[in-house]
C-alpha positions as CSV (number, residue, x, y, z in Angstrom):
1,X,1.6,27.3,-12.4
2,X,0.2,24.2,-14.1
3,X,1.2,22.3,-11.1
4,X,-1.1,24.5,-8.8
5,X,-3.9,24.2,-11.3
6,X,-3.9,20.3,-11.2
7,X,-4.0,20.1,-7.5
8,X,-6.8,22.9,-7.0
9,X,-8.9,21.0,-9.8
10,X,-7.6,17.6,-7.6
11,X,-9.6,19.4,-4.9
12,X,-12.5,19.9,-6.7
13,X,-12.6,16.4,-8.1
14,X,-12.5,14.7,-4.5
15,X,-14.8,17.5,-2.9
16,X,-17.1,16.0,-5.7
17,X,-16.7,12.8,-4.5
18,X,-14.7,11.5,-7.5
19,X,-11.6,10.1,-5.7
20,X,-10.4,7.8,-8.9
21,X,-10.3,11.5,-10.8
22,X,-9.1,13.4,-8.5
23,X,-6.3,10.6,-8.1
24,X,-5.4,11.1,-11.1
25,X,-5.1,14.6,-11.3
26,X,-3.1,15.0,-8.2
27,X,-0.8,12.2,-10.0
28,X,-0.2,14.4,-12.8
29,X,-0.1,17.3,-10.7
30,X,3.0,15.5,-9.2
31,X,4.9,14.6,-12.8
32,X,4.1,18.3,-14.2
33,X,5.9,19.9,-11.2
34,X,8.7,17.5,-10.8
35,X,9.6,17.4,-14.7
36,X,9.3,21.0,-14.7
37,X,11.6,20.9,-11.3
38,X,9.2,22.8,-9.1
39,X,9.8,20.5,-6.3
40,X,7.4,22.0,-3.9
41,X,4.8,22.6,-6.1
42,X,5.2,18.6,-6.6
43,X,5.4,18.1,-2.7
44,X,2.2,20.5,-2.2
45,X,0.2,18.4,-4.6
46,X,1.3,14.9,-3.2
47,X,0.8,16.4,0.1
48,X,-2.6,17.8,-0.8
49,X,-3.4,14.3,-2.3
50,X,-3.4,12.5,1.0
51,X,-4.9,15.1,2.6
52,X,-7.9,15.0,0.4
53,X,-7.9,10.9,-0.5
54,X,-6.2,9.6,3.0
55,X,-9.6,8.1,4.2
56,X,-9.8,5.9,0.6
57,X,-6.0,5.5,0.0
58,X,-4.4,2.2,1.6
59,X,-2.0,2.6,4.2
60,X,0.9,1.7,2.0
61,X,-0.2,4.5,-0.6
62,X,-0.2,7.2,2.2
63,X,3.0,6.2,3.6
64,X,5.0,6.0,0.2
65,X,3.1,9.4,-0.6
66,X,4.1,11.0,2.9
67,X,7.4,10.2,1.9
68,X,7.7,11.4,-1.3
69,X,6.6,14.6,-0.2
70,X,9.0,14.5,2.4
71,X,11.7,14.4,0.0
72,X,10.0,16.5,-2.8
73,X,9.5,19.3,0.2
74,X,13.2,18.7,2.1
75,X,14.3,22.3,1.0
76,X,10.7,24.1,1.6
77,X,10.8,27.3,3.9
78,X,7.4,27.4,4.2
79,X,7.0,26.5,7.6
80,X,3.1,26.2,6.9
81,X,3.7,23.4,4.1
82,X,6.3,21.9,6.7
83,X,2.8,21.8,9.6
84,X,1.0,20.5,6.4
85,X,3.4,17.3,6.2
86,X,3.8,16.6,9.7
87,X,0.3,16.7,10.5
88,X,-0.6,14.7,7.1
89,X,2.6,12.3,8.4
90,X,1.1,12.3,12.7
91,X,-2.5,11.1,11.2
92,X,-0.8,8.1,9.2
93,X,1.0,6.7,11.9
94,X,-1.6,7.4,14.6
95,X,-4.9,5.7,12.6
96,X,-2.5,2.5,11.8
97,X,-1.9,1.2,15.2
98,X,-5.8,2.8,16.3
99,X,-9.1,3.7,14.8
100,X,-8.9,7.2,15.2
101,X,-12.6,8.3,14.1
102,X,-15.4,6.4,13.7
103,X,-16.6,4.6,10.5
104,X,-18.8,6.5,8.4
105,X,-22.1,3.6,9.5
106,X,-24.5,4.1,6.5
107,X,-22.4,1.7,4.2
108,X,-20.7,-0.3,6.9
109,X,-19.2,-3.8,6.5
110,X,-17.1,-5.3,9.5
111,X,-16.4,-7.9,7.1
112,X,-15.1,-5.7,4.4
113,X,-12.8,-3.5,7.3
114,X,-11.5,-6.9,8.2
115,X,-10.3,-7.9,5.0
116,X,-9.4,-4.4,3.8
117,X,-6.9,-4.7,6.4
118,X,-6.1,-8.7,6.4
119,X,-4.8,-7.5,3.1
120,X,-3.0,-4.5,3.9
121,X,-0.5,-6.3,6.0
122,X,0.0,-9.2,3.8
123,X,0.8,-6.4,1.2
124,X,3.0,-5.3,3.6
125,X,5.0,-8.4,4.7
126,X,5.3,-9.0,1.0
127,X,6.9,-5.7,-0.4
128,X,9.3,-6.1,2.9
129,X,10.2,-9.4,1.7
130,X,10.6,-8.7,-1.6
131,X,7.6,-11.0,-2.8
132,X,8.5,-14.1,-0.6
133,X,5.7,-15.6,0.4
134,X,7.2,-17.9,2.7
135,X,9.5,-15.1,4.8
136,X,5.9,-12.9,4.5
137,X,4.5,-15.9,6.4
138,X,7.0,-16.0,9.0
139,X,6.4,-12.5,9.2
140,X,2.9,-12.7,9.8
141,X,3.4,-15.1,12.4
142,X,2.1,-18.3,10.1
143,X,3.7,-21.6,10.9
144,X,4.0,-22.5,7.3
145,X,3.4,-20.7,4.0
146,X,0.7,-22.7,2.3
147,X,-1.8,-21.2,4.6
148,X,-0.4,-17.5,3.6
149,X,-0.6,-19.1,-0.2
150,X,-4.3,-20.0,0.4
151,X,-5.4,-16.7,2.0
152,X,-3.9,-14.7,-0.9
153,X,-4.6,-17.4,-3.5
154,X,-8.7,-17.1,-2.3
155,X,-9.1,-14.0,-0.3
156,X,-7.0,-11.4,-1.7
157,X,-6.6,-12.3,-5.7
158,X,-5.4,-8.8,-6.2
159,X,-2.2,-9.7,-4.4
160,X,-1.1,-12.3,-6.5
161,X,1.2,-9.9,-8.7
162,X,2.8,-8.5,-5.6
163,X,3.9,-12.0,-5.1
164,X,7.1,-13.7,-6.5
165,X,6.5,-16.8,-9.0
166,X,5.8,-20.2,-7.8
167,X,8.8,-22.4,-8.8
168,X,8.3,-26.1,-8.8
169,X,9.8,-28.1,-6.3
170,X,13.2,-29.8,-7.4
171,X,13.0,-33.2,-8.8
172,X,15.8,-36.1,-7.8
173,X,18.3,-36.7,-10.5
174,X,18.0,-40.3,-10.1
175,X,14.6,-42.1,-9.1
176,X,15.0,-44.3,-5.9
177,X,12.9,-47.5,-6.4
178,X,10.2,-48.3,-3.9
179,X,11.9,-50.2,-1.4
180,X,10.1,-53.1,-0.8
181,X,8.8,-54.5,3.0
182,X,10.8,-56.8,4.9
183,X,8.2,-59.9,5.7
184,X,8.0,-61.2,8.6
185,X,10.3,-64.6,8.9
């Protein structure tokens, strides 16, 4: 019951245009229902979440929401909430390989779209590789991982906590001395 309130005032929030509110609400929405175990109440909510936020959400959000839902709404017999998921999870996978609508004009940046999705698949290559920057930039086709270290390092600050430490290079136990030039006898 509490559940159903969140995500209808989750509604109202992003009808509103308040996406960072509404967020929230559909978040809590989803902990209410799945502490309470009212699974597809929880499912509904996450479902309705990227329904309503799927245009401002990155890609990675609305996948790892689709599948929560998923598994929140695995025992649903609602065959309406099922059409609700599939569609929500057909839209995902259809606007990431293709724009599928055009770009609302009036606030327009190519730049922007560019690196909104620059950083999207760096994201990406990094949670599959567990935060290896070098195996994320043989992923993304780089031949060598200072130039992924650079991108994120200038471009896309926000990604540096997806990233695993820097360690130090190794140091030789014992120091070689400069070897010195043969002259010429």
């Amino acid at each position: 019951m509490v559940a159903e309130a969140l995500t209808t005032h989750g509604i109202t929030l992003a009808q509103l245009s308040h996406p960072k509110d509404a967020r929230t609400v559909f978040e809590d929405a989803i902990n209410v229902a799945t502490q309470a175990g009212d699974f597809e109440s929880a499912g509904v909510a996450a479902l309705t979440m990227v329904e309503q936020l799927g245009a401002i959400l990155s890609r990675q959000d609305v996948c790892t929401t689709i599948d929560h839902a998923r598994t929140l709404l695995e025992k649903t017999s609602n065959i309406g909430t099922v059409r609700r998921l599939a569609k929500a999870a057909f839209r995902s996978l259809f606007e990431e390989h293709s724009v599928a609508s055009p770009p609302d004009w009036t606030d327009f940046s190519f730049r922007r779209s560019v690196l909104k999705y620059e950083s999207d698949l760096i994201a990406l290559a990094l949670n599959e590789t567990g935060g290896s920057v070098t195996k994320a930039a043989r992923l993304l086709g780089f031949n060598n991982h200072q130039s992924l270290t650079a991108i994120i390092a200038t471009r896309h600050k926000e990604l540096l906590t997806k990233r695993l430490p820097i360690r130090p290079r190794r140091q030789h136990l014992i120091a070689h001395p400069k070897r010195k030039k043969k002259q010429p006898q």
